[in-house]
GUVEX-817720 format. One line per field, with one value per residue (C-alpha): residue number from 1; x, y, z; residue in one letter. Coordinates in Angstrom, 1 decimal. Layout:
# GUVEX-817720
n <- NUM|...
X <- X|...
Y <- Y|...
Z <- Z|...
res <- A|...
This chain:
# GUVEX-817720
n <- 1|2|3|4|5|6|7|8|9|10|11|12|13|14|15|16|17|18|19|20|21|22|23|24|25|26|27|28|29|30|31|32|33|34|35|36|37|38|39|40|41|42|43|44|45|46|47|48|49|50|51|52|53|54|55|56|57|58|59|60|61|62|63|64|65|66|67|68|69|70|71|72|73|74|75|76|77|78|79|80|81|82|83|84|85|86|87|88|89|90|91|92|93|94|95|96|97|98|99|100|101|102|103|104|105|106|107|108|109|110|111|112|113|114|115|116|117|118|119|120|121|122|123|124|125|126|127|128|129|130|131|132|133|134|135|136|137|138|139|140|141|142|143|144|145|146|147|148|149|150|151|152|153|154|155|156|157|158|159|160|161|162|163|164|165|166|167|168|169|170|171|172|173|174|175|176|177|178|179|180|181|182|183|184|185|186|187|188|189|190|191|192|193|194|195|196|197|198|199|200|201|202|203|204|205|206|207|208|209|210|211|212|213|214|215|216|217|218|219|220|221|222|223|224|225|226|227|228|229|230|231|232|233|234|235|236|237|238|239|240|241|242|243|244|245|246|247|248|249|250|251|252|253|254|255|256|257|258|259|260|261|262|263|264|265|266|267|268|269|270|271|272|273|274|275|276|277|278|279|280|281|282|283|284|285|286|287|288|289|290|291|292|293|294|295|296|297|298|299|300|301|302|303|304|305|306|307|308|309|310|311|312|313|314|315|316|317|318|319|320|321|322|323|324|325|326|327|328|329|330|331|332|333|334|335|336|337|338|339|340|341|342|343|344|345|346|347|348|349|350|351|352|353|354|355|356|357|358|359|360|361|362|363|364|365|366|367|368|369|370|371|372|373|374|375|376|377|378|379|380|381|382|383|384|385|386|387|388|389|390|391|392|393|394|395|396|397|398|399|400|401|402|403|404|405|406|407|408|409|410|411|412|413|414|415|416|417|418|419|420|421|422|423|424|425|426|427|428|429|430|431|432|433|434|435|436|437|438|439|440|441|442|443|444|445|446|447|448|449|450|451|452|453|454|455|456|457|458|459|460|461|462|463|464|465|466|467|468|469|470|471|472|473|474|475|476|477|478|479|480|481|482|483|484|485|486|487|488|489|490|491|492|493|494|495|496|497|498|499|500|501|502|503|504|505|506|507|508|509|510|511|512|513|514|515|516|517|518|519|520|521|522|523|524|525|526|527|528|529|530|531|532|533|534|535|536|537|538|539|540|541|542|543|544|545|546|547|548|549|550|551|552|553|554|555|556|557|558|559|560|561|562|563|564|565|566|567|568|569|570|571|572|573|574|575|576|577|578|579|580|581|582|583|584|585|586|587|588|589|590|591|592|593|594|595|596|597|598|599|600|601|602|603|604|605|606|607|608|609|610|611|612|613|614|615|616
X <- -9.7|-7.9|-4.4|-2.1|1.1|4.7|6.1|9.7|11.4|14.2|12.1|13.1|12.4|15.8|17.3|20.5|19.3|18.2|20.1|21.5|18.9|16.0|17.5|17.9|14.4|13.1|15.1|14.5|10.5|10.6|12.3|9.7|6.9|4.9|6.4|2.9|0.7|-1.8|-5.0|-7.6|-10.7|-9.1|-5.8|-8.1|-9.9|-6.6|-5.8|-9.0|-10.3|-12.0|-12.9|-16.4|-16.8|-15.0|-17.7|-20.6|-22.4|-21.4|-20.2|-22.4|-22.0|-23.1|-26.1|-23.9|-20.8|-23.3|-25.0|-21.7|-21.3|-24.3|-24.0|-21.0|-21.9|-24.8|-22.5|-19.9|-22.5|-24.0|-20.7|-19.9|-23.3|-22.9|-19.8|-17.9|-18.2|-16.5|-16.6|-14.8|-12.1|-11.9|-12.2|-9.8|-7.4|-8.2|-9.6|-10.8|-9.1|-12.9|-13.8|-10.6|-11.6|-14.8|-13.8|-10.8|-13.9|-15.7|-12.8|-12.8|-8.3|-8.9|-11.6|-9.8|-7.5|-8.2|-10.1|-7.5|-5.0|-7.7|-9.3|-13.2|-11.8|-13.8|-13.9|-12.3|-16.3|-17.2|-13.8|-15.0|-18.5|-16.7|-14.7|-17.8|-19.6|-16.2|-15.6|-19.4|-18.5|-14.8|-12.1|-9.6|-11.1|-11.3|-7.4|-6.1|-8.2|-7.7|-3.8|-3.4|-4.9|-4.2|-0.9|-0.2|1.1|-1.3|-1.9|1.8|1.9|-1.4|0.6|4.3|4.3|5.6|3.6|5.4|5.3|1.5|1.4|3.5|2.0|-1.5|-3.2|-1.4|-3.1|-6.5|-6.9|-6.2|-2.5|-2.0|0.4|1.9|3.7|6.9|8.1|7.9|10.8|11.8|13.0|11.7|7.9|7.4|10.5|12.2|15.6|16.6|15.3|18.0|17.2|19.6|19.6|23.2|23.4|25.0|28.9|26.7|24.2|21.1|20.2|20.1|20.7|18.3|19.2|17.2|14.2|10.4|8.6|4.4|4.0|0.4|-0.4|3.3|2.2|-0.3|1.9|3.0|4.2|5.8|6.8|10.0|11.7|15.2|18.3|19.8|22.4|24.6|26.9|24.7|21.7|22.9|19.3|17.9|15.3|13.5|10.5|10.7|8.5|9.6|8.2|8.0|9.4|12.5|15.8|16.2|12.9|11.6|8.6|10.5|7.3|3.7|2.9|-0.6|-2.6|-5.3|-7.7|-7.7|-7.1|-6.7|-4.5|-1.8|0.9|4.4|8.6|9.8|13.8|15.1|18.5|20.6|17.3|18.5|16.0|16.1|16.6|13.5|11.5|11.6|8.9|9.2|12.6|15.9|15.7|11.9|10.9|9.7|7.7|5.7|5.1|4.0|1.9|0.6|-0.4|-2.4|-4.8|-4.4|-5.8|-8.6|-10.1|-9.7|-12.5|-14.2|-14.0|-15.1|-18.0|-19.3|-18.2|-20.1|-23.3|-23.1|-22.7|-25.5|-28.1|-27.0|-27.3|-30.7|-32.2|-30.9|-32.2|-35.8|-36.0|-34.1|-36.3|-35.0|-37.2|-40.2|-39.5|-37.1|-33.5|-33.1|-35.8|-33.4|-31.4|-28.0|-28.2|-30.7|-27.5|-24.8|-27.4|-27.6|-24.1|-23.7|-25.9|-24.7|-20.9|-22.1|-23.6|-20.6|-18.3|-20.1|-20.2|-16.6|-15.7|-17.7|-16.5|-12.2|-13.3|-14.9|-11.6|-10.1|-12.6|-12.1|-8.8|-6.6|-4.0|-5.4|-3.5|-5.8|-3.0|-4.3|-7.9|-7.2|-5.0|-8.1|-10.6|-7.8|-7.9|-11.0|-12.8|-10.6|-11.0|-15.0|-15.4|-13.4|-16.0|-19.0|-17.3|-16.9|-20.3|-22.2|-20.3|-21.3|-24.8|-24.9|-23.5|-22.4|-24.1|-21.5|-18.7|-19.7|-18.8|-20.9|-20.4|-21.4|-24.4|-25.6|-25.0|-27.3|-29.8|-29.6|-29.0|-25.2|-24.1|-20.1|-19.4|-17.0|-15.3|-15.7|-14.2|-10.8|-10.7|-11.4|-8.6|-6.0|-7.7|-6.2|-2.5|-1.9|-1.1|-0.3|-1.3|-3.2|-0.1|1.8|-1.5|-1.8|2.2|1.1|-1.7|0.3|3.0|0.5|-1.6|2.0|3.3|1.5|3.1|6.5|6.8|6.0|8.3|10.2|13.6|13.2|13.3|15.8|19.4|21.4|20.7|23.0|21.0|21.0|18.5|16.9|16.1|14.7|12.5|11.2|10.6|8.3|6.7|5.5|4.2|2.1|0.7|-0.1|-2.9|-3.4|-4.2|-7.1|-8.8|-9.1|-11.5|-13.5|-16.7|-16.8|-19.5|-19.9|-19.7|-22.6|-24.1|-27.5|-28.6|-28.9|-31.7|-31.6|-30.6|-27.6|-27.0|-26.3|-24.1|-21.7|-21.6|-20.5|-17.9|-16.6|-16.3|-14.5|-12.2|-11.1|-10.3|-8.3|-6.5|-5.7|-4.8|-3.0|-0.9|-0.2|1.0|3.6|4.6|4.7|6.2|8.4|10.9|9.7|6.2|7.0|8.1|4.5|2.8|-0.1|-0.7|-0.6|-2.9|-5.3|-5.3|-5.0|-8.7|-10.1|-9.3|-10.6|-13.6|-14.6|-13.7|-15.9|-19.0|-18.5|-18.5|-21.1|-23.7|-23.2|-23.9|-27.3|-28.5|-28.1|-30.3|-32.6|-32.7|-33.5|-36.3|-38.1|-41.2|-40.5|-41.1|-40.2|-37.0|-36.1|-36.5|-34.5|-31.9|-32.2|-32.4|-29.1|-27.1|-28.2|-27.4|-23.9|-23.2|-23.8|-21.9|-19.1|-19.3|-19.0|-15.6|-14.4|-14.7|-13.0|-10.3|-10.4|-9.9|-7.7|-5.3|-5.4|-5.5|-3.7|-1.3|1.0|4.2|3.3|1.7|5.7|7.6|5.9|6.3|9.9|10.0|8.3|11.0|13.8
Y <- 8.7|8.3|9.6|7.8|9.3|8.0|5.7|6.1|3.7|5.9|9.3|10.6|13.5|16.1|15.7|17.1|20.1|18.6|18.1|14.6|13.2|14.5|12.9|9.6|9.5|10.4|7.9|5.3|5.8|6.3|2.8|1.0|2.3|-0.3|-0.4|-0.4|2.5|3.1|2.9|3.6|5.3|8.3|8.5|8.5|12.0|13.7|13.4|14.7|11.8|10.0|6.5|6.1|2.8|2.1|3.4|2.5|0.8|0.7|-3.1|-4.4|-6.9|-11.1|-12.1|-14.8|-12.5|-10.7|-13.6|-14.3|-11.1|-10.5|-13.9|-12.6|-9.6|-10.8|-12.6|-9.9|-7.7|-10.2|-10.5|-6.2|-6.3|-8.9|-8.5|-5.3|-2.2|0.6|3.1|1.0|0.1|3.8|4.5|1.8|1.3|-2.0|-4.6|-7.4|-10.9|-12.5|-9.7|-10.9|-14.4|-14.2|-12.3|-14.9|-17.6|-16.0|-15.6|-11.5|-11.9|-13.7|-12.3|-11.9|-15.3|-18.0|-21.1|-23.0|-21.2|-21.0|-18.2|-16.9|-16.1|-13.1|-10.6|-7.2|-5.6|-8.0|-6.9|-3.2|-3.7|-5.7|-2.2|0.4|-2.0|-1.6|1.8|2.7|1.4|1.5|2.9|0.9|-2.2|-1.1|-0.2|-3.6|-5.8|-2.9|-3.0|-6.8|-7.8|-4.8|-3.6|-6.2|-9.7|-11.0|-8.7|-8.6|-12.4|-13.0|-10.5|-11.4|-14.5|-17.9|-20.8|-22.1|-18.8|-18.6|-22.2|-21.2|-18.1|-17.5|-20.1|-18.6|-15.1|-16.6|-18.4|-15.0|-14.3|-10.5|-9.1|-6.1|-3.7|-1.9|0.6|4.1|5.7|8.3|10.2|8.5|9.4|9.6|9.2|5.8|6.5|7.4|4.3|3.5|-0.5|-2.5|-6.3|-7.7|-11.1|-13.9|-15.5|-18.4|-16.0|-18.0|-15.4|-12.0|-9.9|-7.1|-4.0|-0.9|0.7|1.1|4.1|3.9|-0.1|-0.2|-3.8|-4.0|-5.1|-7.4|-9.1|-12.4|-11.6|-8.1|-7.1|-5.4|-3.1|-3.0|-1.7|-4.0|-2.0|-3.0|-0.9|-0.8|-0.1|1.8|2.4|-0.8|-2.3|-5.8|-6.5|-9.1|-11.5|-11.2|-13.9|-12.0|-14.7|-14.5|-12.8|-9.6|-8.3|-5.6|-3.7|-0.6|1.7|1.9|4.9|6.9|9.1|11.8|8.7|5.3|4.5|1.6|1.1|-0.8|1.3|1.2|1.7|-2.2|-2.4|-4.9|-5.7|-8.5|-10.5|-13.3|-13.8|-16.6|-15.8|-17.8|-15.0|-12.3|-11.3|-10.5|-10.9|-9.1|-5.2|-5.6|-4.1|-0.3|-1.6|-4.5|-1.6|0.7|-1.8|-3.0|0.0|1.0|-2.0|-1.1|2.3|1.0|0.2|3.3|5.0|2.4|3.0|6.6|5.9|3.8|6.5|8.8|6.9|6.4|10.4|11.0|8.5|10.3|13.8|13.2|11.9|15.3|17.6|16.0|16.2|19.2|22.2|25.7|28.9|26.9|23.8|21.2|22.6|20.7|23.1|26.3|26.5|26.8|23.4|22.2|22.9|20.5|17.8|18.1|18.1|15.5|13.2|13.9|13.4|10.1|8.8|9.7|8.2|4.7|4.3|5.7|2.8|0.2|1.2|0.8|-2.5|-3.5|-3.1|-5.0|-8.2|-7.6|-8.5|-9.2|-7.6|-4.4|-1.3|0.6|3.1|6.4|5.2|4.1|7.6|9.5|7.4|7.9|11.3|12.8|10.2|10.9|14.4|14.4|12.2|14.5|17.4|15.2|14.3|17.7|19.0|16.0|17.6|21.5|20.4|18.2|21.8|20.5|17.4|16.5|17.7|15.5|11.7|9.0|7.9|11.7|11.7|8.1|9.1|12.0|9.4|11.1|9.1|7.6|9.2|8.8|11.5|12.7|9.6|9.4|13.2|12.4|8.6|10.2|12.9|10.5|9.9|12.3|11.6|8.1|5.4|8.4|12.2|14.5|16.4|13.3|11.7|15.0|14.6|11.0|11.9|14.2|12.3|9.6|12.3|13.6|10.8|10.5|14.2|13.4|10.2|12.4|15.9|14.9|14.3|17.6|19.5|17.3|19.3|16.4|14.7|15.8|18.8|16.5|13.8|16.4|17.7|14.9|14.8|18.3|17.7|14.4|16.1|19.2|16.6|14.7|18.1|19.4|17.0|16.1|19.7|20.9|18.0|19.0|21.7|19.3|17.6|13.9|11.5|9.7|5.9|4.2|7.7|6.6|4.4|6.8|9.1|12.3|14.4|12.2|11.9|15.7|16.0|13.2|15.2|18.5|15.9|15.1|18.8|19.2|16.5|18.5|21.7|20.4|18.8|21.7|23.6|21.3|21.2|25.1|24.8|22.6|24.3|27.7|26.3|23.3|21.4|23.9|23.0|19.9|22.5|24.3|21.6|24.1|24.8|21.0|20.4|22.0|20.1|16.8|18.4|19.3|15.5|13.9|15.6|15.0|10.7|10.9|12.7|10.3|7.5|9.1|9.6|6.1|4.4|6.6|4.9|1.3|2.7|4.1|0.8|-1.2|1.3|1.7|0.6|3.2|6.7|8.7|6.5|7.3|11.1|11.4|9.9|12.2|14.9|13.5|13.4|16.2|18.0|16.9|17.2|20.9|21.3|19.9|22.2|24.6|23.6|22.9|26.5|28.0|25.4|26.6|30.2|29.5|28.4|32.0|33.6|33.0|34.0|31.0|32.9|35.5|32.7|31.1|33.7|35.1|31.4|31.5|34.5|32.9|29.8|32.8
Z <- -22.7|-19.4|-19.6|-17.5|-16.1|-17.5|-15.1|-14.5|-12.3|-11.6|-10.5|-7.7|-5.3|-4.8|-1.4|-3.1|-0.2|2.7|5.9|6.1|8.9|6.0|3.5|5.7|6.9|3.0|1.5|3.8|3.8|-0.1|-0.3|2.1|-0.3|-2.2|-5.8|-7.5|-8.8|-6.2|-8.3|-5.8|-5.8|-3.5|-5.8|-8.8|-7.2|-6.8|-10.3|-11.5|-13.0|-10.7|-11.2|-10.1|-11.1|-7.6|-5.3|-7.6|-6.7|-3.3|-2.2|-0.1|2.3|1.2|3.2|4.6|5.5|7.4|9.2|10.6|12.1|13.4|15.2|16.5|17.5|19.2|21.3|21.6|23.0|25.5|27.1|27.3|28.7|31.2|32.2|31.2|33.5|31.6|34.0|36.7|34.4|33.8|37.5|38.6|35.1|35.2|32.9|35.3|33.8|34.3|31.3|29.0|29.9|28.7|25.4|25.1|25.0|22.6|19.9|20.2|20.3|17.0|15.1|11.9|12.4|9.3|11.3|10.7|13.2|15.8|15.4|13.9|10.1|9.8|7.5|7.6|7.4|10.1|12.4|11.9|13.0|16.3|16.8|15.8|19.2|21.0|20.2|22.0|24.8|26.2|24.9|26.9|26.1|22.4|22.2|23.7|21.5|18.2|19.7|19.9|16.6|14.1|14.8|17.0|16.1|14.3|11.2|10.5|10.3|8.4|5.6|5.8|8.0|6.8|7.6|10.2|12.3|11.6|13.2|15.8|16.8|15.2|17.4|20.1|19.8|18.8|22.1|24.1|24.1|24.3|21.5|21.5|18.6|19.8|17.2|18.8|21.2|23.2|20.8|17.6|16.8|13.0|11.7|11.4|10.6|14.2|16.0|17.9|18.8|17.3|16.4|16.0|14.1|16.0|14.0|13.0|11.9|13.3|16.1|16.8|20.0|20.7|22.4|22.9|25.0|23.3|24.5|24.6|24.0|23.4|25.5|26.8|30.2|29.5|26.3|26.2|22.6|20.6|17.2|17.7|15.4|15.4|13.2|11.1|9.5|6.1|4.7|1.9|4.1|7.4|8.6|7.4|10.1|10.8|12.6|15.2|16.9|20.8|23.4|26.8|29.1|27.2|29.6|28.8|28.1|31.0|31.7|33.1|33.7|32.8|31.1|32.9|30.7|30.5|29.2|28.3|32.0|31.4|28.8|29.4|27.8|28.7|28.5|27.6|27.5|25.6|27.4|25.6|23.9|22.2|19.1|16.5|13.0|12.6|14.2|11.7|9.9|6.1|5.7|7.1|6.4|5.2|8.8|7.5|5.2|7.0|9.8|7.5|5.7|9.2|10.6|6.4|7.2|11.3|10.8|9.4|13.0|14.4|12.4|12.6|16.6|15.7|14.2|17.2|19.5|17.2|17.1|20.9|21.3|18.5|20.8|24.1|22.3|20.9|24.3|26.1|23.5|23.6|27.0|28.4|28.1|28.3|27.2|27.2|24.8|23.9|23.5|20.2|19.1|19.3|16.2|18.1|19.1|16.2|13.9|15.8|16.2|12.6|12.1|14.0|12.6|9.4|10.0|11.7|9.3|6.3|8.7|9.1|5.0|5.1|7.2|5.3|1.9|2.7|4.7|1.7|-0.2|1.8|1.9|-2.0|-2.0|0.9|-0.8|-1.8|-1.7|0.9|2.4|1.1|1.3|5.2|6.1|5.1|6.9|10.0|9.2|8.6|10.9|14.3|13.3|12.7|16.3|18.5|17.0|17.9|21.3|22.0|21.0|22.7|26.2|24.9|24.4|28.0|29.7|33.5|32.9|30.3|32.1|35.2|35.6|35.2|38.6|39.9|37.8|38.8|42.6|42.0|40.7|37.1|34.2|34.0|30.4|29.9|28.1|30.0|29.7|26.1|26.0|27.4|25.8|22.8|22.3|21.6|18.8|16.3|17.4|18.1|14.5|12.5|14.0|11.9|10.7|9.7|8.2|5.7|4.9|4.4|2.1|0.2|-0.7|-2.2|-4.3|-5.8|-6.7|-10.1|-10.6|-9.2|-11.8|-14.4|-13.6|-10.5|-12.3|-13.9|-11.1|-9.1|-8.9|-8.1|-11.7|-14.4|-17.2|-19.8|-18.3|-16.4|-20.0|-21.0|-17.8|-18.6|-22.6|-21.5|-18.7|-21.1|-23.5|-20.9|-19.1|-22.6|-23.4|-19.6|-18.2|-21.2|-20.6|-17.0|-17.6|-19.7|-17.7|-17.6|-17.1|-13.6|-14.2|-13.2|-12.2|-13.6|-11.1|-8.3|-7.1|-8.9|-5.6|-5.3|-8.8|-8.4|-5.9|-7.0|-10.7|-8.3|-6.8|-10.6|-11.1|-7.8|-8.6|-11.8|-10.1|-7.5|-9.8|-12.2|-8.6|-7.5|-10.8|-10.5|-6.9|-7.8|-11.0|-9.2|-6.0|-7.4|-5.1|-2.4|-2.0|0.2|2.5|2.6|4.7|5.9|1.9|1.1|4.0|2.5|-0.9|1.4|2.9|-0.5|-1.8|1.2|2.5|-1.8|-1.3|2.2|0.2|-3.0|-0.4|1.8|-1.5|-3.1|0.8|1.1|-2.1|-0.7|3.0|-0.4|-1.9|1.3|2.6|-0.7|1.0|3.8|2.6|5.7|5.7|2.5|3.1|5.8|4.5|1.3|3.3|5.6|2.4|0.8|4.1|4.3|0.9|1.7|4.1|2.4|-0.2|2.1|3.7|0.1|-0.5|2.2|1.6|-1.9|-1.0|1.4|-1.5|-3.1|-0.4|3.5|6.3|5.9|5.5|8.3|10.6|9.6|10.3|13.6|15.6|13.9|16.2|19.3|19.2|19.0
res <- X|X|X|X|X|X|X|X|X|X|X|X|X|X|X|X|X|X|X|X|X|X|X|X|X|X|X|X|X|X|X|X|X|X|X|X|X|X|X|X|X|X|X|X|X|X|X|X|X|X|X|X|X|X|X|X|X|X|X|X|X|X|X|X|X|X|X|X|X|X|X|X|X|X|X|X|X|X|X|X|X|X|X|X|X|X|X|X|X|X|X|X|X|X|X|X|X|X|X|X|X|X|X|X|X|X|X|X|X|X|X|X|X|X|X|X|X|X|X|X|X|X|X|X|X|X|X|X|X|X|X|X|X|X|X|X|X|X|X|X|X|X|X|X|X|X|X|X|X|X|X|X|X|X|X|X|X|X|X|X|X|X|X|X|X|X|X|X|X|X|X|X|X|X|X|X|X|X|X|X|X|X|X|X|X|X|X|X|X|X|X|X|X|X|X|X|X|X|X|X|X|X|X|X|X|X|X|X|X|X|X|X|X|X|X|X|X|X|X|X|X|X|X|X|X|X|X|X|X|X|X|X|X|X|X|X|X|X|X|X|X|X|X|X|X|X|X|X|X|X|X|X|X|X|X|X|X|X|X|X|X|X|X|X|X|X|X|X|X|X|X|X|X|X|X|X|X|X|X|X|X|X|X|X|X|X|X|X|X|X|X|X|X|X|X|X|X|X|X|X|X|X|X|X|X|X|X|X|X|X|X|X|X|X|X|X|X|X|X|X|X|X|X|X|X|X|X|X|X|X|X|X|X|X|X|X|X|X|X|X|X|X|X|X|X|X|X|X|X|X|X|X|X|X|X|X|X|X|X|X|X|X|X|X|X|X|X|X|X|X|X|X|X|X|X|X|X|X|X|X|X|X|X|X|X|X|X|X|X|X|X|X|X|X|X|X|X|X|X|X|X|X|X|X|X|X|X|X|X|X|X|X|X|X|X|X|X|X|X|X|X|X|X|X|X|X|X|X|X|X|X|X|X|X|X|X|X|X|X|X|X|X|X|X|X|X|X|X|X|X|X|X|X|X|X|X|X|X|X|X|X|X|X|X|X|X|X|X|X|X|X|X|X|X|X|X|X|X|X|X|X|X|X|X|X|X|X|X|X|X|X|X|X|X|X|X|X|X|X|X|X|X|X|X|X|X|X|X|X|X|X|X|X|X|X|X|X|X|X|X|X|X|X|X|X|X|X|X|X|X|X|X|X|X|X|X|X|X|X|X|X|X|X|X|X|X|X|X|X|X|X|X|X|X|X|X|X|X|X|X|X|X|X|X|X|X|X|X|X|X|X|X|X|X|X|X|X|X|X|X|X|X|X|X|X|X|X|X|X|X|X|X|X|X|X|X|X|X|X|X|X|X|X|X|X|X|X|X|X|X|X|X|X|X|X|X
């Protein structure tokens, strides 16, 4: 029987010793948290009991849902083809306004909009498979469109909106009307509590007045609309925020510089000062104060798109690989042939095809309910896919040698084949920092996969709560872990287990086991570490790792049996994607182990105290 964890509304993590700008930022992120238990399939694997019943079968896309994208995507290709050059808008940092034109015609600004505010209604599967094209082709092209309608304007409003500012706006943004999101600052990344923009009610209390400067405005220059977050301060709430919707043409609002980077060339990322912006009150989006939360909840479903970029990058670099391999000869055969590059091919392959069932399993989630709780789900998909792409990225240029390294443009001057991976190498670095970097994505992670702990024992361990309740805390948190931690080391069925082939059947009963152990592990870092393991963030990256390369294999296993399924008929098919899963499941094994080991046994503290002694 499933034991469930206490839920105290109260729990709370000790800040009674942190500096008063942690405590701030902790607070203030704690209290923009969704209020409900995260009951995912990912949350579910970090408490050792994984709920299988949520990844099997795998959801699978309605014959009709599909038909829709396909038509679109039919369409959406025709026009990249015809009239998108990617390496001149990498070459010049330009995206002609014949291209956005075109795309503006064809609904690509609205793609997830209801019909009834203009745009193509899609579904969130049907949005990824737009971005997996996207992401194979341009990376400038895919950030403004990704930028415009999953962090931009309209996501936010499809969420929070009221129906008149979905009227107002929505149609607005379908029809090609660049939006922009305006949250990061110069010296605000990550944490929220020091954005300095403020938003200072009118007497009447029917406007607001915006003043502040937003540093790395994805769309900025090309916006006719921006959510803006500014401070909204109470004396109950000193660091309270609210998002607002900003019309460019309004006075005050000024593009100050546009930013130039190592990729994206494109991008049209930039410094917008807000100088005296007179706002109506009529323009905020879910309510005065609620602005941490609807970013936050924005950028969950946002980062959703990004790996589903990845994997088109991915499957563009696995087509480009496995052309070179075949035909470059070196020794006397095909270089695919030598077991150097044999092995990243295969690696390759097999990331790319975990990450593509990655990405259709949490868009699934979300075409399952609109309001789904997908944030830890999304984070690793951010996470482990930006991380897996920039490895296939980067052995697509190794395996390419000079050729890889060398433009496009060079290459199709020298009347060789024009293969962007050098373009795709520097577009594709950004990857693992922008909507969340790698570090702050496994903080992220962790603070999700404690929080069934922390409502259990956090008021136990919390110094600023007087001994007596603190006593209490600790006498309920010994009665849950006595029955919850034996039946840890217990095996468990897996939940609809039966209905796949035997090879995968295997693996996903190893990923059961898995799922117990780092649980039990993850129980004794906290009760040997207590308050003090949120301060070991290399240690808890590795538990982050263990938990999500397990939800990417449980994903990755129960998306090979639907390719099983359809090629029945198509032995060779089948075995290669037996063999594919089988392959990866290995390898993931394999980096569970080390991570494993790596638990018992590291340099943290020495790795810790050395850089303490390069910043001195």
């Amino acid at each position: 029987m499933k034991r469930e964890p206490p839920i105290e509304p109260n729990s709370i993590i000790d800040t009674s010793k942190m500096s008063a700008g942690q405590r701030a930022a902790l607070e203030m992120t704690e209290a923009a948290r969704e209020e409900r238990r995260n009951t995912g399939f990912a949350a579910s694997l970090f408490f050792g009991e994984p709920d299988f019943a949520k990844v099997l079968p795998f959801p699978s896309q309605s014959l009709e849902d599909r038909d829709q994208g396909d038509a679109f995507l039919t369409r959406l290709k025709r026009v990249l083809d015809e009239h998108a050059d990617p390496d001149r808008i990498d070459r010049e940092g330009e995206i002609p306004e014949s291209l956005l034109d075109e795309l503006a015609k064809l609904g690509a600004f609205g793609i997830k909009i209801p019909v009834k505010y203009g745009g193509l209604g899609l579904s969130q599967t049907n949005y990824s498979r737009a971005a997996m094209l996207l992401g194979g082709t341009c990376g400038s092209l895919t950030a403004l469109i990704s930028a415009h309608q999953s962090i931009g304007v309209p996501q936010p409003l499809i969420v929070f909106g009221t129906e008149e500012q979905k009227q107002m706006f929505l149609p607005r943004c379908a029809h090609g009307e660049i939006s922009a999101f305006a949250l990061t600052e110069t010296e605000v990344g990550s944490d929220p509590a020091r954005i300095t923009t403020t938003a200072v009610p009118s007497p009447d209390g029917e406007h607001f007045t915006i003043n502040g400067e937003k540093l790395w405005c994805t769309n900025g220059l090309r916006a006719s609309l921006f959510v803006v977050m500014a401070r909204t301060p109470t004396p109950e709430k000193p660091h309270a925020t609210t998002a607002f919707i900003v019309e460019n043409d309004r006075p005050g609002v000024e593009i100050k510089h546009r930013c130039r980077f190592m990729g994206l060339k494109a991008l049209y990322n930039g410094v917008i000062r807000f100088n005296n912006v007179l706002v109506p009150r009529s323009h905020i989006i879910g309510g005065e104060g609620k602005g941490l939360k609807v970013a936050l909840t924005t950028l969950n479903t946002g980062r959703i798109t990004l790996p589903a970029a990845c994997a088109g990058l991915a499957k563009r670099c696995l087509e480009i690989s496995t052309r070179w391999v075949k035909a470059r000869e070196q020794w006397g055969q095909a270089i695919g042939k030598h077991a150097a590059i044999a092995d990243k091919l295969a690696r390759m392959a097999a990331n790319t095809f975990a990450l593509e069932g990655l990405v259709y399993y949490v868009s699934s989630l979300v075409d399952k309910d609109k309001n789904a709780d997908v944030r830890l789900e999304a984070a690793i998909g951010k996470l482990w896919g930006s991380e897996r792409a920039w490895e296939i990225i980067n052995d697509t240029m190794q395996m390419r040698g000079g050729r890889g390294y060398e433009t496009a443009d060079s290459l199709h001057a020298r009347g060789e084949p024009a293969e962007p991976v050098e373009r795709f190498f520097r577009d594709a670095r950004i990857n693992t920092i922008f909507e969340g970097s790698s570090e702050i994505m496994r903080l992220f992670i962790a603070r999700e996969a404690l929080d069934p702990h922390l409502k259990v024992g956090a008021e136990a361990v919390n110094a600023s709560l007087p001994m007596k309740q603190r006593v209490r805390a600790a006498l309920r948190a010994a009665k849950f872990y006595s029955v919850w931690l034996p039946v840890k080391y217990v095996p468990r069925s897996v939940e609809g287990a039966e209905d796949l082939h035997p090879v995968l059947r295997k693996e996903m009963v190893i990923v059961e086991r898995l799922s117990r152990k780092l649980a039990r592990r993850l129980f004794f870092a906290m009760a040997l570490n207590g308050p003090a393991l949120e301060k070991k963030q290399v240690l808890l990256g590795r538990f982050v790792d263990i938990g999500s390369e397990l939800f990417v294999l449980a994903t990755t296993l129960a998306y090979a049996q639907t390719k099983i399924t359809a090629a029945a008929l198509e032995p060779v098919q089948m075995e290669h994607t037996l063999r594919l899963s089988q392959y990866f499941a290995e390898l993931t094994r394999q980096k569970i182990g080390e991570l494993f080991r790596g638990i018992a046994t590291n340099a943290d503290t020495a790795g810790y105290a050395v850089a303490r002694g390069v910043m001195a």
